[in-house]
BAMARNU-501135 format. One record per atom (N, C-alpha, C): residue number from 1; residue in three letters; chain; atom name; x, z, y. Coordinates in nm, 4 decimals. Layout:
<atom NUM, ALA, A, CA, <X, Z, Y>> ...
***
This chain:
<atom 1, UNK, A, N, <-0.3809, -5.7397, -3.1707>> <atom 1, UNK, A, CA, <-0.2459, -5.7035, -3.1306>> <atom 1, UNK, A, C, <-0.1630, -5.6816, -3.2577>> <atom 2, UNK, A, N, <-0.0619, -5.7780, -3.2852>> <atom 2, UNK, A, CA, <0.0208, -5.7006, -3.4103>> <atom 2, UNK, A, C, <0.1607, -5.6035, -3.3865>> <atom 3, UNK, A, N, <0.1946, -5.5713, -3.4587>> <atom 3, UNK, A, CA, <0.2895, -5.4187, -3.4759>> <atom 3, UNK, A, C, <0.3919, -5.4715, -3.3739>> <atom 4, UNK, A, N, <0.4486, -5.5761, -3.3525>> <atom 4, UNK, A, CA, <0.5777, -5.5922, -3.2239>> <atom 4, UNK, A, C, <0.5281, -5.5797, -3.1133>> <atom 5, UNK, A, N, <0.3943, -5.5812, -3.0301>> <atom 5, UNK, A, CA, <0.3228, -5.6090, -2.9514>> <atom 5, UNK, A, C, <0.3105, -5.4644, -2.9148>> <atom 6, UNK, A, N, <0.2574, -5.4019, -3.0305>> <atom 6, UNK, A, CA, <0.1906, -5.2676, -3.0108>> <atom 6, UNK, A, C, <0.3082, -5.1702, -3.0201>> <atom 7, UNK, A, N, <0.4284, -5.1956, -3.0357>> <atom 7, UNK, A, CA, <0.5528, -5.1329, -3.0616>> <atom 7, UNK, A, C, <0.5975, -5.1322, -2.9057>> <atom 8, UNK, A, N, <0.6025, -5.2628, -2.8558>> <atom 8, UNK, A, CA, <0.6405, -5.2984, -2.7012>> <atom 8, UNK, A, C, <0.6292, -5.1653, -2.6010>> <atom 9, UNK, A, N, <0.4697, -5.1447, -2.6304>> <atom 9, UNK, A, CA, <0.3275, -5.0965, -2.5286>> <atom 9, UNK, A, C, <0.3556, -4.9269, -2.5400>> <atom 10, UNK, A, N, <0.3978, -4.9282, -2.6952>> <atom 10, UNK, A, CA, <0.4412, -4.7821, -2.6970>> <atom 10, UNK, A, C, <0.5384, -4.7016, -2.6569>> <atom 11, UNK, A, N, <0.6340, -4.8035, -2.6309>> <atom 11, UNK, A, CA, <0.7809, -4.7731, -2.5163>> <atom 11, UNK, A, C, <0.7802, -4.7529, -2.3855>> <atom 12, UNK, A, N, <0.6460, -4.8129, -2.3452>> <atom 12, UNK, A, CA, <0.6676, -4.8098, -2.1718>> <atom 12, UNK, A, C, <0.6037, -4.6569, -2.1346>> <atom 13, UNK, A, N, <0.7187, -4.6472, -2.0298>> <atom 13, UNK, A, CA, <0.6861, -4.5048, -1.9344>> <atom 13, UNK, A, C, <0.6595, -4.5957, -1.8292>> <atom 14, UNK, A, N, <0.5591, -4.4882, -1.7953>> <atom 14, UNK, A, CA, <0.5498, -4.5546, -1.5701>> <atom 14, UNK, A, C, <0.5852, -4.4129, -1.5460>> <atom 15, UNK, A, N, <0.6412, -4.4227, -1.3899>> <atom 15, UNK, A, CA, <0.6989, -4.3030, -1.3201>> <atom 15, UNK, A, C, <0.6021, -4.2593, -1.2486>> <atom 16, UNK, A, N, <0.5459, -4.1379, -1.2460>> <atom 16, UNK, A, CA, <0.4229, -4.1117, -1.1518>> <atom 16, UNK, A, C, <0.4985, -4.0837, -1.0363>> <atom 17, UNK, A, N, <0.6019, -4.0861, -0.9316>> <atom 17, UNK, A, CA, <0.6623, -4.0912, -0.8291>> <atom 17, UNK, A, C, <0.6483, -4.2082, -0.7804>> <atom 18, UNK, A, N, <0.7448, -4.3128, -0.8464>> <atom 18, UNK, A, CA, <0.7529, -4.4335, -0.7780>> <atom 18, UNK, A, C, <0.7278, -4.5600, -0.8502>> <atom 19, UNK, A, N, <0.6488, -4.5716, -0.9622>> <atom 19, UNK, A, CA, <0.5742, -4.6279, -1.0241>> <atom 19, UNK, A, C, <0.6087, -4.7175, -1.0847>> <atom 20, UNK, A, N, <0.7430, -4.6936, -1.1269>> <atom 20, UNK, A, CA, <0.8283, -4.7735, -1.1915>> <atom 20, UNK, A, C, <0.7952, -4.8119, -1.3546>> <atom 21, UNK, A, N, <0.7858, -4.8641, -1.4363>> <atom 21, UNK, A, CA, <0.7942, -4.8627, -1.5511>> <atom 21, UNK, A, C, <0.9411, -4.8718, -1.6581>> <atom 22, UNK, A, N, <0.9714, -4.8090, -1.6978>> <atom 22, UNK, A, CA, <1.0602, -4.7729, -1.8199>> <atom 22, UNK, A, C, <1.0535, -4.8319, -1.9152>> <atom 23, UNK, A, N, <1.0674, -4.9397, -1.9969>> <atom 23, UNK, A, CA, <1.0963, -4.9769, -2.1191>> <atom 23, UNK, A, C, <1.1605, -4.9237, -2.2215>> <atom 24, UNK, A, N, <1.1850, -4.7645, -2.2479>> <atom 24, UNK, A, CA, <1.2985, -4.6632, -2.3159>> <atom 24, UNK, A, C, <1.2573, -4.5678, -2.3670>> <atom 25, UNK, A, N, <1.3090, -4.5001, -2.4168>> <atom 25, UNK, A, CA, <1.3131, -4.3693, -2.4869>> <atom 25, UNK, A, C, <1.2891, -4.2674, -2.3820>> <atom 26, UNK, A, N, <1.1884, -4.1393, -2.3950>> <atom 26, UNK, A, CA, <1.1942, -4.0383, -2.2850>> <atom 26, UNK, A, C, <1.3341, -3.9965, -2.2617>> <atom 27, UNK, A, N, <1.4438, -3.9875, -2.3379>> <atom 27, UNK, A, CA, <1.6021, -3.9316, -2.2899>> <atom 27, UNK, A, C, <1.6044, -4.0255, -2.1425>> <atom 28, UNK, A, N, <1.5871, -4.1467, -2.1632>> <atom 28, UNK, A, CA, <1.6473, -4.1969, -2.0564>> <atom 28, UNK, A, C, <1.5262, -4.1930, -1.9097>> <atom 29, UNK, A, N, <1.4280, -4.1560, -1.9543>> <atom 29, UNK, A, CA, <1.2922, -4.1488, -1.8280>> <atom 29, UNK, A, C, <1.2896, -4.0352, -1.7885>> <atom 30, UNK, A, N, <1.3339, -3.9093, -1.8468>> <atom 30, UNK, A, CA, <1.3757, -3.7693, -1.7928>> <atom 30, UNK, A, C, <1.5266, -3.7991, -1.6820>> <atom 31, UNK, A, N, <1.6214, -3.8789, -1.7417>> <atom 31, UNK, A, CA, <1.7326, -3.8920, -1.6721>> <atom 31, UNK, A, C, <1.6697, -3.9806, -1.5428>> <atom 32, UNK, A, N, <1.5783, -4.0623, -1.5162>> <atom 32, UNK, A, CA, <1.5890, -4.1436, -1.4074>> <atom 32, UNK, A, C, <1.5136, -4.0300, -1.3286>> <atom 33, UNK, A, N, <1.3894, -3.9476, -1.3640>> <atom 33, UNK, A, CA, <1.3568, -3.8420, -1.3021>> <atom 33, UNK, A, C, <1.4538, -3.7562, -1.2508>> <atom 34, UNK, A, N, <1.5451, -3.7128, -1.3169>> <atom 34, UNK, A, CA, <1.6447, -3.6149, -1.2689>> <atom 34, UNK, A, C, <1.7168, -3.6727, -1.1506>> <atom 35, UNK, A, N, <1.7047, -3.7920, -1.1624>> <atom 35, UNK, A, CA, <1.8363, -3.8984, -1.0447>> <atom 35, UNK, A, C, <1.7544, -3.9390, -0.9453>> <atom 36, UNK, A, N, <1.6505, -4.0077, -0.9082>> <atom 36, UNK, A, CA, <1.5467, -4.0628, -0.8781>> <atom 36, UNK, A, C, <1.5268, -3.9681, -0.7854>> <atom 37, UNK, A, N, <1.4340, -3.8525, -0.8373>> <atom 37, UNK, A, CA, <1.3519, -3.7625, -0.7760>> <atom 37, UNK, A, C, <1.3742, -3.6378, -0.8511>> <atom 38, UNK, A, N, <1.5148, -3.5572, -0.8097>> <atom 38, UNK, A, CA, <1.5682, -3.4348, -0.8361>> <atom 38, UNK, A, C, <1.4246, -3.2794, -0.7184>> <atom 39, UNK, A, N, <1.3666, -3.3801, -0.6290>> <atom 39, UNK, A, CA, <1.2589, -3.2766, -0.6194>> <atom 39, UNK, A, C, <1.1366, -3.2648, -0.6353>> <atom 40, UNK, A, N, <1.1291, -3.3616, -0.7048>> <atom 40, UNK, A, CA, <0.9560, -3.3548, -0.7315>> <atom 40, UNK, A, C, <0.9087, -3.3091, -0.8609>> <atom 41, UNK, A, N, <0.8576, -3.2348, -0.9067>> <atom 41, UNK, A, CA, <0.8648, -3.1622, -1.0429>> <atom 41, UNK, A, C, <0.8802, -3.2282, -1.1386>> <atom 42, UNK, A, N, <0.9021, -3.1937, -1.2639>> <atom 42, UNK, A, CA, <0.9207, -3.2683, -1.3980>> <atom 42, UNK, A, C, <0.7980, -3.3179, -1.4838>> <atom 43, UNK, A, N, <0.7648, -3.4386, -1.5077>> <atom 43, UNK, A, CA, <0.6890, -3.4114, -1.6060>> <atom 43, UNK, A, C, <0.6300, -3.3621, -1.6788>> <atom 44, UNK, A, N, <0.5312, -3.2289, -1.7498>> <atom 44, UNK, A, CA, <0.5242, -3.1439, -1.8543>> <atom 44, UNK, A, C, <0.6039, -3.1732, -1.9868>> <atom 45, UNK, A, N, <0.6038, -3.3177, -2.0020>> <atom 45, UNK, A, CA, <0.6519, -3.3640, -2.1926>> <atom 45, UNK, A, C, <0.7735, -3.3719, -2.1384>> <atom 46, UNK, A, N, <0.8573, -3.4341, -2.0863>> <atom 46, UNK, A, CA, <0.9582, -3.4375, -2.0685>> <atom 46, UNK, A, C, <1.0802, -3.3412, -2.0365>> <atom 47, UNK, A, N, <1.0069, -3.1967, -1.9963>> <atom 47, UNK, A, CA, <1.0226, -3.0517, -1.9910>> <atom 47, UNK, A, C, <1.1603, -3.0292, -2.0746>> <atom 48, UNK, A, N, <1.1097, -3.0405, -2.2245>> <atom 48, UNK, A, CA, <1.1579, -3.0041, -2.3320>> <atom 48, UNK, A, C, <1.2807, -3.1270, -2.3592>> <atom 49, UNK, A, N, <1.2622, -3.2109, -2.3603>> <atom 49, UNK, A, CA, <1.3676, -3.3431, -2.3961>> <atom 49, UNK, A, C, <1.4966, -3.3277, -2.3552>> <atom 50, UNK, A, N, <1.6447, -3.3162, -2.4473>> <atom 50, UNK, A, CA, <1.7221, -3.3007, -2.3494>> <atom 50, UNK, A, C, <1.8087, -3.4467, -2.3421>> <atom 51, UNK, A, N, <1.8480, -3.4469, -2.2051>> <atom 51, UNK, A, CA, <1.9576, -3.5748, -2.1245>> <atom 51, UNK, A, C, <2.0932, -3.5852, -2.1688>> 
***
């Protein structure tokens, strides 16, 4: 695997709700949580991150 490959792999979030995958930065995978699924708890890491 070289460094663009392994750079890719290190970006993706999956949503443990609806099993979406994220290609982004946690700012923006906390925000689809917040919009998405305002009741299903937060992530632990994403806790701290702010939107």
């Amino acid at each position: 695997m070289d460094q663009k490959t392994a750079a890719k792999a290190a970006l993706v979030h999956t949503c443990l709700v609806c099993w979406v995958s994220i290609n982004t930065n946690p700012k923006t995978f906390k925000q689809h949580s917040e919009s998405k699924h305002p009741k299903s708890p937060m992530v632990p890491v994403l806790v701290d991150v702010r939107a």
